[in-house]
N, C-alpha and C positions, 0 to 999 in steps of 0.2 A: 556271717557265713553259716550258722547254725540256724538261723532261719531259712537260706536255700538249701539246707541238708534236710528241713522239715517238710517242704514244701516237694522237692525230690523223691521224698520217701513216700509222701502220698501220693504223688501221681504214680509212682510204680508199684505201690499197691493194688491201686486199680488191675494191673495188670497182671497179678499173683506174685511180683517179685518186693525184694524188700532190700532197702539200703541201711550200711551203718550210719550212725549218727556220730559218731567219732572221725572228727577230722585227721587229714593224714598226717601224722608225724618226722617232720625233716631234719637231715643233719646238716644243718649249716656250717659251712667252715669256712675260718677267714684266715689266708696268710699272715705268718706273724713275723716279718724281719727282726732279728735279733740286735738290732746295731744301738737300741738304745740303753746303754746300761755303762755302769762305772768301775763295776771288776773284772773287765779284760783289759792285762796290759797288751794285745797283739792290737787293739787299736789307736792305741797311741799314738803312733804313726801317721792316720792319717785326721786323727782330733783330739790335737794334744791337748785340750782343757781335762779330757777325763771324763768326758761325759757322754763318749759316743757320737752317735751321727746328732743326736740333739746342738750338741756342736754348730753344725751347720741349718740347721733351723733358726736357733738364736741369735746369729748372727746376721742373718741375711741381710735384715736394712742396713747394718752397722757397712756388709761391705757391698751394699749396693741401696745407699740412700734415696727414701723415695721410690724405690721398685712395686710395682701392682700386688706380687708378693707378697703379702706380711700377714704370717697367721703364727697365732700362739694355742697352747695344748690347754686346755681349760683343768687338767690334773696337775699340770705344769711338767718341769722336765724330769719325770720319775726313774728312776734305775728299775728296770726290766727284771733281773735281777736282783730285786729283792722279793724276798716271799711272800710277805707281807703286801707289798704294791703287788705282785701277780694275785695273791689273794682277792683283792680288790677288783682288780682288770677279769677274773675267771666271774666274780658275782654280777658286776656289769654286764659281762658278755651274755653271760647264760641268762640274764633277765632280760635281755633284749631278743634273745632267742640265737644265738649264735652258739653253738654246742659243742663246735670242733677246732682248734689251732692247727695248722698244719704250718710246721717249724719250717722256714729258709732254711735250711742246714749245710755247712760247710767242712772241708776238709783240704788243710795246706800243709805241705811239707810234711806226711807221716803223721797230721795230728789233730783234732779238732780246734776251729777258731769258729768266732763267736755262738759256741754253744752255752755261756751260763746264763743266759735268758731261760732256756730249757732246764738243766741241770741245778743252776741255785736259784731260779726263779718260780718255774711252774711245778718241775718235782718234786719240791719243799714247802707247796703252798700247801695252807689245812684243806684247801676244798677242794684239792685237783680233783676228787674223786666228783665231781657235779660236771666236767669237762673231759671229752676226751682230744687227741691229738696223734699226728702223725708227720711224718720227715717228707722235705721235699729236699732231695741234694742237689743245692746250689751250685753243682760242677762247673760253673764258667770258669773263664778265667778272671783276675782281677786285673784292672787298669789303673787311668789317673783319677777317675770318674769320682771316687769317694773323699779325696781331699780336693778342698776346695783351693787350695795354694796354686797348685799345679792344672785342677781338672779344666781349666779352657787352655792351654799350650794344645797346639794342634797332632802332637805326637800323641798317641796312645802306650804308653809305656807298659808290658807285660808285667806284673808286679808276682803273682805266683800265678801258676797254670794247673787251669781244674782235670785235666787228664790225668788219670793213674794206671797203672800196668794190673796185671792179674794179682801180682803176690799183695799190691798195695791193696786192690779192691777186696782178696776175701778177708785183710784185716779190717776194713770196713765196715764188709757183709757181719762177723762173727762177732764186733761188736756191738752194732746197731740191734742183733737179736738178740744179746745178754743185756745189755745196758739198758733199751725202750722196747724192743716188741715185746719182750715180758711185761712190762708194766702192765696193771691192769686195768689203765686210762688207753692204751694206744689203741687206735681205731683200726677196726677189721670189720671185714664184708665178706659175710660167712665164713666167720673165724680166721679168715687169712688176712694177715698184716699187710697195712696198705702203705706201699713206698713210692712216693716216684723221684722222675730221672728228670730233672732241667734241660742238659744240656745232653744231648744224644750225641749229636757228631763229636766233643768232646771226651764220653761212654768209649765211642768205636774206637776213636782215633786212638786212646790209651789202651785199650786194650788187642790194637795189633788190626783191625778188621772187623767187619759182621760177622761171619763165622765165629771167627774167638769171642764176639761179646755175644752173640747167642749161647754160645756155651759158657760163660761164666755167669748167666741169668740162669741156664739149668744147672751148676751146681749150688746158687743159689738158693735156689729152690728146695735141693736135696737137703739142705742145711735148715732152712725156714722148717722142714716136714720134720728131718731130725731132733731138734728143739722141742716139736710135741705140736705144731700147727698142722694143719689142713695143708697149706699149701699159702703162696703168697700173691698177692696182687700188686703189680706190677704193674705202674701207673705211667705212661706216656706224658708228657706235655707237649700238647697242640700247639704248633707253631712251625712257621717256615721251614727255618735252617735245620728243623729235629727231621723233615722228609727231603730233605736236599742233598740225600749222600749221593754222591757218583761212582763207590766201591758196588751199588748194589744189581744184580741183577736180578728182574722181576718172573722172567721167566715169561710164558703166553698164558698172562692172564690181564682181565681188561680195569682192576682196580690194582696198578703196582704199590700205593702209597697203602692200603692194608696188608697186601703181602709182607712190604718192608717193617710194618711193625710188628706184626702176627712172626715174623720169623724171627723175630730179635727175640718176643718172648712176652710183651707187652700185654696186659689185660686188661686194662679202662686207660681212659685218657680223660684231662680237662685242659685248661687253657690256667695260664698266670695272670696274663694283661691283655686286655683291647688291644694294645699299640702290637703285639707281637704279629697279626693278623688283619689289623684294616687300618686307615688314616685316621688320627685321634686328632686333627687338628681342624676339629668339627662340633657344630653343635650335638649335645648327648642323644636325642632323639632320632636323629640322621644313621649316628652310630648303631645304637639298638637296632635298626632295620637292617644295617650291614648285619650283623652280631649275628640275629634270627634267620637271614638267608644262610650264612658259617652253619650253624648249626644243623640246619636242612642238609647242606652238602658235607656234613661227618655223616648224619646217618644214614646219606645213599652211598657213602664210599666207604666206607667201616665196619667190619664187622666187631670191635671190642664195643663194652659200652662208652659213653660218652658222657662224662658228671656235667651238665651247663656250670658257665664260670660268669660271672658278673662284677665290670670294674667298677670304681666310684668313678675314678677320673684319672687326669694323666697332667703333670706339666712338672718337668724335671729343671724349673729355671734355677733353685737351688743350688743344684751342683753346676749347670751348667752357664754358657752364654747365653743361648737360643733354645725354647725347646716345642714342640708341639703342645696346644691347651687344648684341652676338649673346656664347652663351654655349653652353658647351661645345664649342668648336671646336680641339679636342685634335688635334696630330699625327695620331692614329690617324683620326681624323673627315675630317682635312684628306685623307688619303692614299685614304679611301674614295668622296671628292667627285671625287678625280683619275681614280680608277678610271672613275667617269661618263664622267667627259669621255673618258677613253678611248676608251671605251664607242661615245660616241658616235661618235667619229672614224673606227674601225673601222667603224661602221654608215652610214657615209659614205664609201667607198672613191675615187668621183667628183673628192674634192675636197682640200684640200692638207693633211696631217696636223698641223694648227696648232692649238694650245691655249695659251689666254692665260691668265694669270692676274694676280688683283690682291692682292699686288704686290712687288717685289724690297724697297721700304725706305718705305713708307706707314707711318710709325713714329705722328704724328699722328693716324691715323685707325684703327691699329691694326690694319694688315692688312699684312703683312712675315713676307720670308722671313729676311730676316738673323735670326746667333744674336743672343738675349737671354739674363735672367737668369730668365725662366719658360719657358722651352723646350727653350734651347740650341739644338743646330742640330736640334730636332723635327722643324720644316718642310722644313730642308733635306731632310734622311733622308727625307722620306716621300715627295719626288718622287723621288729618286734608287731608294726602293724601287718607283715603280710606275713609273717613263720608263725605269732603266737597269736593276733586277735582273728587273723584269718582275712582280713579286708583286700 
């Protein structure tokens, strides 16, 4: 790449202009689900060995002999929560080029669950300071979906529900900016702490309405500035059911799905997963075309910015009976998706050089950068070849 930064510069010399040689520097961030680890008893419940959702990775052939299935973590099944192992996961990441976590973050019944992936894992590790990271609040609800006992009975059974009222949200709000936005790992874009919202309809509905959840995003806010920040960023996620409310009205104008986020209060948006937005049960390359046309039609219907989001893959047969695979999503495939997002971010100079992806250890759903035993470190290499050698 530093050879077409040299060759670039000389032909724009010719013309009196002059290029850096310095290639551009990106924050890569890869979701981090919390579910692997050994010191929360609130998961018991649904993997009683004690070892988290690992649980249900390890088991698979055992309770589906012979299944297509069968992949093992090449670190093996590490607790997330140790400091020591996040140690180790912060030095991999950041040598492959991956600079950012942004936590899955929950909240049941008044309290946090599974945050000591975060809390005794990352911000007790010696090197947090090489990483930074930011919350994405997992607001859904929980079903049957995470124990495998129950998760193919054809009920969907509500187990807690991710909606909370106002008084629940500013204990929240007032914790998340003592506990993590002060940390001085958490990630901000132009000094404002970057949060986002999973689940939006579940946002509204707890909170009474769009009016009411607009205004608990600005006193939000006033709390973020009080604290001694700029201001905060207020992260949307890209997806269906987050533009599907029927409380809203648009008003006469001819993009309602911008109004509807711009009035909530919202200031960038990414995506989680492929599957949230097009058919995953597709070859990866087919995908990527979809993916590239999504992202065309945010920037003609959106005014917030838009971070590109990039899956590995998708196929939840772990938990489930049946699930959609995305197929052929090789290394090489993965490293030419990244190139896009690149792509895109360059073609976005405006805005902050962030590229998400899904996901650092989504081992369930089968979209992970960790090594296995069908890749090895693939994934790793193929962002370190396009974030740090430049290829």
């Amino acid at each position: 790449m530093k050879k077409h930064f040299f060759l670039l510069s000389v032909l724009l010399s010719w013309y009196g202009l002059s290029v850096s040689l310095q290639a551009r520097q990106y924050d890569v961030a890869a979701y981090l689900y919390p579910a692997y680890v050994a010191d929360d008893p609130r998961l018991r419940p649904f993997w009683p060995m004690g070892i988290g959702e690992w649980e249900t990775v390890m088991t698979m052939q055992r309770r589906n002999p012979g299944h297509y299935w069968n992949r093992t973590p090449l670190w093996g099944y590490i607790n997330e929560a140790d400091p020591s192992v996040m140690e180790m996961e912060i030095d991999q990441a950041t040598r492959h080029g991956i600079n950012v976590f942004i936590f899955d973050w929950y909240w049941f019944d008044g309290r946090p669950f599974m945050e000591t992936t975060l809390t005794n894992g990352f911000l007790r590790a010696p090197n947090r300071d090489k990483m930074k990271f930011y919350l994405m609040w997992a607001n859904h609800d929980v079903v049957n979906t995470w124990d495998t006992r129950i998760s193919r009975l054809p009920e969907q059974n509500v187990i807690w529900r991710g909606a909370v009222d106002r008084q629940e949200f500013e204990k929240v709000c007032r914790r998340n900016i003592e506990l993590f936005f002060s940390q001085p790992e958490y990630y901000k874009i132009d000094g404002k702490p970057v949060f986002m919202i999973y689940d939006v309809k579940n946002f509204i509905d707890g909170l009474g309405g769009i009016r009411e959840a607009a205004d608990a995003v600005k006193w939000f806010r006033r709390e973020v500035k009080k604290a001694g920040f700029p201001g905060l960023d207020l992260q949307f996620t890209m997806w269906g059911p987050n533009l599907n409310y029927s409380g809203f009205d648009a008003g006469k104008t001819d993009k309602p799905e911008d109004a509807f986020v711009t009035q909530l209060g919202f200031t960038s948006s990414s995506h989680y997963q492929f599957c949230h937005f097009t058919n995953v049960n597709d070859d990866y390359n087919n995908i990527m075309g979809r993916v590239r046309e999504e992202w065309s039609k945010i920037d003609s219907t959106f005014s917030i910015p838009y971070y590109p989001h990039v899956s590995i893959g998708w196929d939840n047969s772990p938990r489930i009976t049946h699930s959609a695979v995305v197929r052929d999503n090789t290394p090489e495939n993965f490293a030419r998706a990244l190139r896009d997002a690149r792509d895109y971010a360059d073609r976005h100079p405006d805005q902050a050089p962030l590229i998400t992806i899904n996901s650092w250890n989504e081992w369930t759903e089968t979209s992970y950068l960790q090594p296995d035993n069908v890749y090895g470190y693939g994934y790793l290499e193929a962002v370190k070849k396009v974030f740090i050698d430049g290829e």
